[in-house]
N, C-alpha and C positions, 0 to 999 in steps of 0.2 A: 754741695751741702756746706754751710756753714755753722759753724761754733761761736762765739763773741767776737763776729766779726774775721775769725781766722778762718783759712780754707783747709778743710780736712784733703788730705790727696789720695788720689793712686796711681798717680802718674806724675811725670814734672809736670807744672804749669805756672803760669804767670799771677803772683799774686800781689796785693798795693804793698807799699812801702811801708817801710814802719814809722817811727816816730821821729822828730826832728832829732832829739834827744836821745835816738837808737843810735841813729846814723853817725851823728857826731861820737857819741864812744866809740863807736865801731873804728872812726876814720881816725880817734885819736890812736888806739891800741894798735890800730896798725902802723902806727908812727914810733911809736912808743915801747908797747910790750914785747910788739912780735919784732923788734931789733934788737931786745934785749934777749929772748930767752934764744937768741941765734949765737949768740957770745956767754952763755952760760953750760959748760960743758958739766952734763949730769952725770958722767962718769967720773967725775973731780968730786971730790968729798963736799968742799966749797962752790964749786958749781951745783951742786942739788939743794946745801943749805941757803943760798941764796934764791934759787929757784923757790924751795917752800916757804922762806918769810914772806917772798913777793905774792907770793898768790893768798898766803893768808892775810895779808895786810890788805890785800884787794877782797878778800870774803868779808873780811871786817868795814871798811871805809864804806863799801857797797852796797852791806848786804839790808834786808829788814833792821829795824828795830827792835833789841832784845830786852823785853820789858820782865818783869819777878818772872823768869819760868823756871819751876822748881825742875833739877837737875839731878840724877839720883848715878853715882859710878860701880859700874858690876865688873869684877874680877872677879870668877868664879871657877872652878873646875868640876868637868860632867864629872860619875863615877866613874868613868874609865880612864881619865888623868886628864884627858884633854881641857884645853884651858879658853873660857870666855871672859873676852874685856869688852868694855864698851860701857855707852851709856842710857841713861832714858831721861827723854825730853818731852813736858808736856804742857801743854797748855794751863792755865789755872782753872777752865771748866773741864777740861779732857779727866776722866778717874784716874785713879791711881795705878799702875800694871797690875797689881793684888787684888784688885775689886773688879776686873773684867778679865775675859777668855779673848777681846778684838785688843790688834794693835798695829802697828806700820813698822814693817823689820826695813831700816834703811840701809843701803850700802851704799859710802860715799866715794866721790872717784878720787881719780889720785896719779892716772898713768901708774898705775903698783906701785909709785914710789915719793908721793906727796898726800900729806892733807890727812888727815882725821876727825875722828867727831867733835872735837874742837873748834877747828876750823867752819864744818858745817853745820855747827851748835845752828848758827842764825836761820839756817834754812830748814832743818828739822823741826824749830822751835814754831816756826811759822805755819811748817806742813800740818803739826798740833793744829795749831790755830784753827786755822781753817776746816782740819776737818775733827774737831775735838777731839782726836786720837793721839794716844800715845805713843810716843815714836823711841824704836829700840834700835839706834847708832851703832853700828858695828864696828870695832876698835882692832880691822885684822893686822898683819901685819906685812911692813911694808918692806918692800927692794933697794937698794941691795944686798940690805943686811940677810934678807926670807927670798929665796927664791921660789919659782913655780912648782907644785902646786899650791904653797904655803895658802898664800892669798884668800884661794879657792876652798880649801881641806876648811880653814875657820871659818868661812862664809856657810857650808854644810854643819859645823860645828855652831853657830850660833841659833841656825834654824831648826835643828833640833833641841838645843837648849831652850827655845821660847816652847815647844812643845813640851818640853818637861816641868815648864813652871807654869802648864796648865793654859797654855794658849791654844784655840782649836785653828788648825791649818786654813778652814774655809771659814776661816771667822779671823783672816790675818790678810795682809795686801803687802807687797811690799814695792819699795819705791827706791829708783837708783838714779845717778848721775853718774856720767861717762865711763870711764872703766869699770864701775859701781854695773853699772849695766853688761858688762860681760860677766860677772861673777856671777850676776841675776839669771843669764841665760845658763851658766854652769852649774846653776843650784836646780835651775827646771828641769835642765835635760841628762843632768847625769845624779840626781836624787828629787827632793822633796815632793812625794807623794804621801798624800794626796798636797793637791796644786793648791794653791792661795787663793785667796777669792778674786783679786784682779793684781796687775803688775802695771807700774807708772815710771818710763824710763824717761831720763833729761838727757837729749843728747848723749846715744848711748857708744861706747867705743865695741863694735861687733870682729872688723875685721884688722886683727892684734898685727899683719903684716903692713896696713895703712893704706895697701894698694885703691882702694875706693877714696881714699881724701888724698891722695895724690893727684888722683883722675879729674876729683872736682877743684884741685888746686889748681889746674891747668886754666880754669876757665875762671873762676874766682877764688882769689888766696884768702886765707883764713885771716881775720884780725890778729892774733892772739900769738900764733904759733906756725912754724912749716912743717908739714907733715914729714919730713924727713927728722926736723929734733924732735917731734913729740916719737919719732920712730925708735928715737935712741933712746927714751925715755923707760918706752915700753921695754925696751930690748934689758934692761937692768933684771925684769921680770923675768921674761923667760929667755935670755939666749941662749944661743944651743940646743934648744928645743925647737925640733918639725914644730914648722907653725900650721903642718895638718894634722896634729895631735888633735884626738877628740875634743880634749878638753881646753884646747883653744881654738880649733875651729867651727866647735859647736854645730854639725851640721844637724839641724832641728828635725827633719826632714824624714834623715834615717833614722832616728831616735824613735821617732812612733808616738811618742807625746806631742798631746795638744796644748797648747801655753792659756792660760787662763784670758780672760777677756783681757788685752792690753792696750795701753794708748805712749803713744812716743811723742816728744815735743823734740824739739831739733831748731835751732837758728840758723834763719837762711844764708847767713853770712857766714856760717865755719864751715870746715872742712866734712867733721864730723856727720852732717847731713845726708851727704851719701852711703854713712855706716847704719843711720835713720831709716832710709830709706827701702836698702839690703835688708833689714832684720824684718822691718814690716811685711814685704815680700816672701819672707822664708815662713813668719808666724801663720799669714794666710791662705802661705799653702797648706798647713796641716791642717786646716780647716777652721782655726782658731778666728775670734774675731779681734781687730788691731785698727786703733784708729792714728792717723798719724797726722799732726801737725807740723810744717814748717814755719816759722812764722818768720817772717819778711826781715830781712835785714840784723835781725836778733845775732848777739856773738856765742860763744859756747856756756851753756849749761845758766846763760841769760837769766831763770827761774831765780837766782840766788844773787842777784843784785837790781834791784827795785834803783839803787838813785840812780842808777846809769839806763836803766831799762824801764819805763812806764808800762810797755806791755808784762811786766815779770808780775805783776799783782792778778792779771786776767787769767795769766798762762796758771799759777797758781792754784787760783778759786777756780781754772777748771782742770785742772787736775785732782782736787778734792771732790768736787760734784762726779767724776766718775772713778775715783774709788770707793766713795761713799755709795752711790749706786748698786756698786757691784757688790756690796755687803748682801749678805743672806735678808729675807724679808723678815726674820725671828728675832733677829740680831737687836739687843736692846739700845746700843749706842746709834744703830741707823737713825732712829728719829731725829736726835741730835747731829747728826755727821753732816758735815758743808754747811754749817747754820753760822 
């Protein structure tokens, strides 16, 4: 079965190439980024503040065009002290967070130690776009200053804050990129009940010891990064900690919850795709339904740079057509959603 052209899987298989214009960023980054972030030590104060200019100079040069999107900043605290940052980004047709109960709780990645809603303003702003929703950017906090659970503890803290400011759970979806996608399996399977109406992961980071992008580095290295630095990366997060800790192993399995209807996008060319592919696997064994894209040749979390990526505009518009789908049929914003 096919989607615009991409092959949905459930197995590996052989799919076309991507774009001339894939391949060539692909073949530059691996000349380029992935020798540089091998001489950037993230445990050096200076090696992570040069690690995060780089990639956010790469979210900016790369990303969509950010045309008037009104930008609203929440510092808040629930009443029991605990403290919500972040922001909301929306469209200029999308309503306002005050005038609806739907919206998109995004968690961006970051290996727990890079990147904020800043940084993924352009891609949030977009996810609006496309599907006229408002999108609430989670502002947790990052490694090595916040260790493990930190991360996770505000990811729970932010989704029940959208509930308090009167957002209904099955009338919410939320959408992650890379490590963003482990907090999202940490928010399913160790709280948020009831479940969202669907979950939209970018190349998501599942397993936190990298042992599966190791496996598939063997046979194709990643453009961007080696899974042994992006290994130290994580490691800021939680070292020290069993990496069979529930709450980084996420075994879905024994948990006994079903994950809401999801879809994973993954580029054939990172590492990451074998983390894609593991999490798909675990979602439908609980019976849940998970639709998974690889798309051919693409680099990591690809959605978020359109001039390097012509496929990141399709990957996109269809990742809005099925979160919008999965909205309730009552839901007043679905008429409008992916238009």
């Amino acid at each position: 079965m096919s989607l615009l052209g991409v092959v949905l899987i459930d197995v590996s298989v052989v799919t076309p190439r991507g774009s001339v214009r894939s391949r060539t960023a692909a073949a530059v980054s691996h000349l380029t980024l992935r020798q540089i972030s091998a001489v950037l030590p993230p445990e050096q104060a200076w090696g992570l503040w040069a690690s995060r200019r780089i990639v956010s100079t790469i979210m900016d040069a790369f990303g969509p065009p950010l045309p008037r999107t009104p930008v609203r900043h929440v510092d808040e605290r629930l009443p029991d002290g605990r403290r919500i940052v972040g922001e909301w980004v929306r469209a200029p047709h999308a309503p306002e967070p005050e005038n609806t109960d739907t919206a998109i709780y995004f968690l961006h990645g970051s290996g727990y130690a890079m990147c904020s809603p800043r940084t993924h303003r352009r891609l949030t702003a977009w996810l609006s776009a496309h599907t006229g929703l408002p999108v609430f950017c989670l502002d947790y906090r990052l490694a090595p200053r916040h260790r493990f659970p930190t991360a996770a503890d505000d990811t729970h803290t932010g989704w029940e804050w959208l509930q308090q400011q009167g957002f209904r759970p099955d009338r919410m979806v939320i959408a992650a990129d890379s490590a963003g996608g482990h907090l999202a399996a940490d928010l399913l399977v160790h709280g948020a009940q009831p479940h969202p109406a669907a979950l939209c992961l970018f190349s998501p980071l599942v397993d936190m010891t990298l042992q599966a992008a190791r496996g598939r580095e063997k046979h194709r290295p990643d453009p961007a990064i080696r899974a042994g630095d992006a290994a130290r990366l994580v490691q800021l997060y939680c070292r020290d900690v069993d990496p069979s800790h529930p709450r980084l192993a996420h075994d879905i399995t024994a948990a006994g919850r079903a994950f809401p209807p999801t879809l994973i996008q993954a580029g054939g060319a990172e590492m990451l795709a074998a983390d894609a592919e593991l999490l798909a696997e675990r979602i439908r064994a609980t019976g849940a339904h998970c639709e998974l894209q690889i798309w051919p040749d693409q680099v990591h979390v690809f959605q978020a740079l359109p001039r390097l990526s012509p496929e990141a505009t399709r990957a996109i518009r269809a990742a809005a057509q099925f979160l919008c789908a999965a909205l309730p049929a009552d839901t007043s914003e679905r008429a409008a959603c992916g238009r």
